[in-house]
N, C-alpha and C positions, 0 to 999 in steps of 0.2 A: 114891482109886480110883473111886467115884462120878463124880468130875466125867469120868475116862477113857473110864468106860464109854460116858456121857451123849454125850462127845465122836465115840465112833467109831460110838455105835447114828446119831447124825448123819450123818455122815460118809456113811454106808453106804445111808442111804436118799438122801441127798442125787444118788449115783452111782446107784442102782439108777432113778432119777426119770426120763420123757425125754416129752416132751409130745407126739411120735411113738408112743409104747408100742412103742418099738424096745429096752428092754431097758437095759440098761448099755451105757451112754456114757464112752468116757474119752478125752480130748483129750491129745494128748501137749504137751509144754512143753519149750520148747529152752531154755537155758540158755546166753547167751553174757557177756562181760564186758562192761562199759559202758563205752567210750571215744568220745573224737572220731572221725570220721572223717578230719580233718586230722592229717599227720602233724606234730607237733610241730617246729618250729623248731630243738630242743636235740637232738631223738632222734640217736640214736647204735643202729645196728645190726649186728649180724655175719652174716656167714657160717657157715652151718651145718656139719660136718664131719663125715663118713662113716668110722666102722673101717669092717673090710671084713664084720663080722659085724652091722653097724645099715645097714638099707636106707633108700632116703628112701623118703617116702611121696610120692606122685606126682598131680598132679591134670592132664587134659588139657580144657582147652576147644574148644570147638569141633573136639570129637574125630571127628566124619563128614565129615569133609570129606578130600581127598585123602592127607593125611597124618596123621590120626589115628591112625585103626585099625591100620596100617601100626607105627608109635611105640609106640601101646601093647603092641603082640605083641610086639617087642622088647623094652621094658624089663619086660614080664613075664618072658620069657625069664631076664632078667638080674636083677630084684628081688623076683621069688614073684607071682604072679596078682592075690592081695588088697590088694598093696600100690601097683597102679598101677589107677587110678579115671580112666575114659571119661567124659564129660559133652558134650550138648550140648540143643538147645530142640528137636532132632527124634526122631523117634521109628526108635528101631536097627533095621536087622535082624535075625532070629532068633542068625543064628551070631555078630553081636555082640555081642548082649545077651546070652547065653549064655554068651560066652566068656571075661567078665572083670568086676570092676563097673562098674555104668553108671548114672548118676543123669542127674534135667535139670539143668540151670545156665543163667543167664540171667546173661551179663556185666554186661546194665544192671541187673540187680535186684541192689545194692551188698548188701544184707542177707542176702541168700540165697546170694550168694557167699561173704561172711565167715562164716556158717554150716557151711558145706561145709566148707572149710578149717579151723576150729576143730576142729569136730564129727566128722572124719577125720583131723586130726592131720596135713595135710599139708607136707610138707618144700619142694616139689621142684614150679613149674607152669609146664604148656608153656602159653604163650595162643595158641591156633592160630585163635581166632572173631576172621573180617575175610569184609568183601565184596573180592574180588578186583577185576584192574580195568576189563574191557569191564562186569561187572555194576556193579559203583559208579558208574562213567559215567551208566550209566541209572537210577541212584536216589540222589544225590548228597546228601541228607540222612539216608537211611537207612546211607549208607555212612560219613556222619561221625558217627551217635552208634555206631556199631557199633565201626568200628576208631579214634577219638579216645574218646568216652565210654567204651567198655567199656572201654580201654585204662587210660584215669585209675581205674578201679574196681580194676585188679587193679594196677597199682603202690602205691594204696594200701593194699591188702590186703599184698603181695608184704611193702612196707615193714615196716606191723604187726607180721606174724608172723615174721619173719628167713628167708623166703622163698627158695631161688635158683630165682628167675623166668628163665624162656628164653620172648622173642618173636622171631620168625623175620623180616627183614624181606627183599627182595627188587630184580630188578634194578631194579624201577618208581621204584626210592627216587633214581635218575638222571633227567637230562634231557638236553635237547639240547645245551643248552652245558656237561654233564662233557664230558671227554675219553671215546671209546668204544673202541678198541681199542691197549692193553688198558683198562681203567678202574681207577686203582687205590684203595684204601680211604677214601683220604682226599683229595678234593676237590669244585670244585663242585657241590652238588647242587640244583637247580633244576626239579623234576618238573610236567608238567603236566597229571596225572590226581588225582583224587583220594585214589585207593591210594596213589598214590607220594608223596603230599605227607603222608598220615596215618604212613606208613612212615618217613619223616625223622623226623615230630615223637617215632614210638613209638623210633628212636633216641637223638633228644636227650633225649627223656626220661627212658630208663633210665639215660642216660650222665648224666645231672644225680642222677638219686636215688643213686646210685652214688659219686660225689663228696660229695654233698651227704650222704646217710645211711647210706653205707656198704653200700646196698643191692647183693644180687650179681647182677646184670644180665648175661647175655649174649645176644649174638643174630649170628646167621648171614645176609649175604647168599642168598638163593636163588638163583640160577638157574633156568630152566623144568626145569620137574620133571614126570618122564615116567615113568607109572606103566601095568602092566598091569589094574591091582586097580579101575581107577575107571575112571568113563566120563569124556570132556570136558566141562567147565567150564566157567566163564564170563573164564578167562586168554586172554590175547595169545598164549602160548605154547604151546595146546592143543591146534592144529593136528598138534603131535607127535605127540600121544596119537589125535587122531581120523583120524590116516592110517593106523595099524596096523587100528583096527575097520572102515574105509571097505575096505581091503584085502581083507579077510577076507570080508567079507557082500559087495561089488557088484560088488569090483577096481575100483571108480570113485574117483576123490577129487577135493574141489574144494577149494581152500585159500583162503583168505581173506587169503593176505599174498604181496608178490610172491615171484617163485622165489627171488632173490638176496638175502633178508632175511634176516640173519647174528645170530644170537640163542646167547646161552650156554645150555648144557643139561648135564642130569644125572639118572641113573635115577635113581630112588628108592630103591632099596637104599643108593647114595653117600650121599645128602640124609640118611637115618635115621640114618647111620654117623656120620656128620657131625655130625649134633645129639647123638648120644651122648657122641663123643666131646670136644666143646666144654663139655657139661657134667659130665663127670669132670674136665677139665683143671684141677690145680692153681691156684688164684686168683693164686698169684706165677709162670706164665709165661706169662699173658696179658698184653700189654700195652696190647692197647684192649679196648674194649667189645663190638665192632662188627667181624666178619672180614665181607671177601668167600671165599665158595667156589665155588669150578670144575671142570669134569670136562674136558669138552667145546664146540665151538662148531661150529654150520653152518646150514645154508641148507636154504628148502624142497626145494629141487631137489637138494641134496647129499642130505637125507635121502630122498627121490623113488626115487633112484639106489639107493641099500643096500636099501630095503623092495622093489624091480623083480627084486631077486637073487634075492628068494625066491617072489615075484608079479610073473611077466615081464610078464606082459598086463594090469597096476595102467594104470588110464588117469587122466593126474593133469591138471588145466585151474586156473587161475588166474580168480578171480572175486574182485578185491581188495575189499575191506571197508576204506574211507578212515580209520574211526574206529581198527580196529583197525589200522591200518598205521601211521596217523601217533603213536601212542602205539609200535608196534616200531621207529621209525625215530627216536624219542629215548632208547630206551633201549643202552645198552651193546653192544658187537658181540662184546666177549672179557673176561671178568675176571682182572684180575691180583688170585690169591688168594695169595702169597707171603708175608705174613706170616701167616698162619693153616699154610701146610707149613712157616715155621718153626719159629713158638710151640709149636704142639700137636702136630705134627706130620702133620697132615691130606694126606690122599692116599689122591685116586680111583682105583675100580676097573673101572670100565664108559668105554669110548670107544666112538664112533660103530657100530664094525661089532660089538662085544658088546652094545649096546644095543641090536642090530636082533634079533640072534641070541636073545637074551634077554627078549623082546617079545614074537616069535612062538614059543617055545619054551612059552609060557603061554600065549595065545592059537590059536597054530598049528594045533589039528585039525581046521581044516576042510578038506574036499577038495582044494579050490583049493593050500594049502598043500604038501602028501602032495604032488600033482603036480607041483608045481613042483622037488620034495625027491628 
């Protein structure tokens, strides 16, 4: 009993000690197991399996960006508040930090990530942190450790812990010699941005650990994705999104791709439905890795035409952007997403004049609107 005491009168002063005279110091200590970071040659992983009464636990990365916050309102919706975890290296706003959890995550910092994921018990991870592809253009190493490195960070993790990882990939993951109208799942892909060539590799790669470790990999083709919640981005495709605000504030728009650039599209309400429902589906009525999805396809000028319906006097001029045209003019014109409505049964709900109607129904109260209405 003496040496106890001895031990904790120790102890005690040792914590109460701080060379600041700030008092009591206690540093906290994370606790993880000690493994390689390689996944073993022999490993052998499974798939996780949900009653309806055990929810996964959820991690999204690079949760601020277009389709985060969006996913996470959803599957809280669907799995309790606590159980789906926002992350990303920026700092939220109010109503998002507020509204669900939110820690940082840094994809490349591989230890801080496995932490998270240990240390939250998660099941279930969207990897939504990439540079998109006019911004990756202009920073072409930042864009290859971001979406190749962070990428390799969370397959290994995914592998580890028996993970179902969903990465998103997109139409960029095409080139000029796929076939483009329709494009279908499976053929050449020869991309010549850097998105879209990181976008192949985060393909084959999940489709190799998948094969290889049984890892549960799936991932959705995107489409441009056209959302009222966010502002425009650093996408090919955001020209959608910045004709509805251009409309609104000047009636002016200038578009940076020609009028007849025929690009596939989809609200964001589809895209969310769509990744939900790709990662409920059954593991046995998938039969690839890798769906395209589709709603809709058109032109600046088709879209022009619908957004004039409700903004007669929108005055729209063409001022092409070479860089951004000749990355729209190898990518895809229509996707054939036919095996994804048969597997899973996938089917959109927004076409061209609901997605107009649905746009300004959110943004719509500015005057300009009211009078045209």
């Amino acid at each position: 009993m003496p040496i106890v005491r001895n031990l904790g009168r120790a102890a005690s002063q040792l914590l109460q000690s701080s060379g600041c005279g700030c008092g009591i110091s206690v540093v906290p200590v994370r606790c993880i197991g000690v493994s390689p970071r390689q996944v073993a040659s022999d490993a052998s992983f499974h798939s996780v399996t949900f009653s309806e009464s055990d929810h996964p636990r959820v991690l999204i990365t690079g949760g601020l960006g277009q389709l985060g916050v969006g996913l996470a309102k959803l599957l809280r919706k669907r799995f309790g508040k606590n159980n789906v975890i926002l992350s990303d290296i920026r700092k939220p706003a109010d109503n998002v930090f507020y509204s669900g959890p939110f820690i940082f995550a840094d994809i490349l910092d591989y230890k801080n990530l496995r932490e998270i994921v240990v240390n939250n018990r998660i099941t279930w991870l969207f990897h939504y942190s990439a540079l998109l592809s006019a911004v990756g253009e202009a920073n072409v190493p930042l864009a290859r450790a971001v979406n190749i490195t962070g990428l390799h960070n969370v397959l290994d993790i995914a592998a580890e812990h028996n993970l179902r990882l969903f990465v998103p990939s997109t139409i960029g993951a095409f080139g000029p010699t796929s076939p483009r109208d329709p494009t279908p799942d499976l053929c050449i892909q020869r991309p010549r941005t850097i998105y879209g060539v990181s976008k192949v590799h985060a393909e084959l790669m999940g489709e190799y650990y998948h094969y290889r470790y049984g890892l549960d990999f799936r991932c959705l083709r995107y489409p441009g994705i056209i959302s009222a919640d966010s502002q425009p981005g650093g996408g090919t495709t955001d020209y959608a999104v910045k004709i509805f605000h251009d409309a609104i504030k000047t009636g002016k728009f200038k578009c940076y791709l020609r009028p007849d650039t025929r690009l596939p599209m989809m609200y964001i309400d589809d895209c969310l439905k769509a990744t939900l429902e790709v990662m409920e589906a059954p593991a046995e009525s998938l039969t690839m890795r890798t769906y395209n999805i589709n709603a809709m396809s058109f032109s600046p000028e088709e879209l022009a035409q619908e957004v004039q319906k409700y903004v007669p006097e929108l005055q729209v001029t063409y001022n092409v952007d070479q860089v951004r045209q000749a990355i729209a003019d190898s990518w895809p014109m229509n996707f054939d997403d036919s095996n994804a409505r048969r597997d899973w049964g996938w089917k959109h709900d927004y076409d061209l004049p609901e997605l107009v109607t649905t746009m300004f129904s959110y943004l719509g109260s500015d005057s300009r609107i009211a009078q045209a209405n």
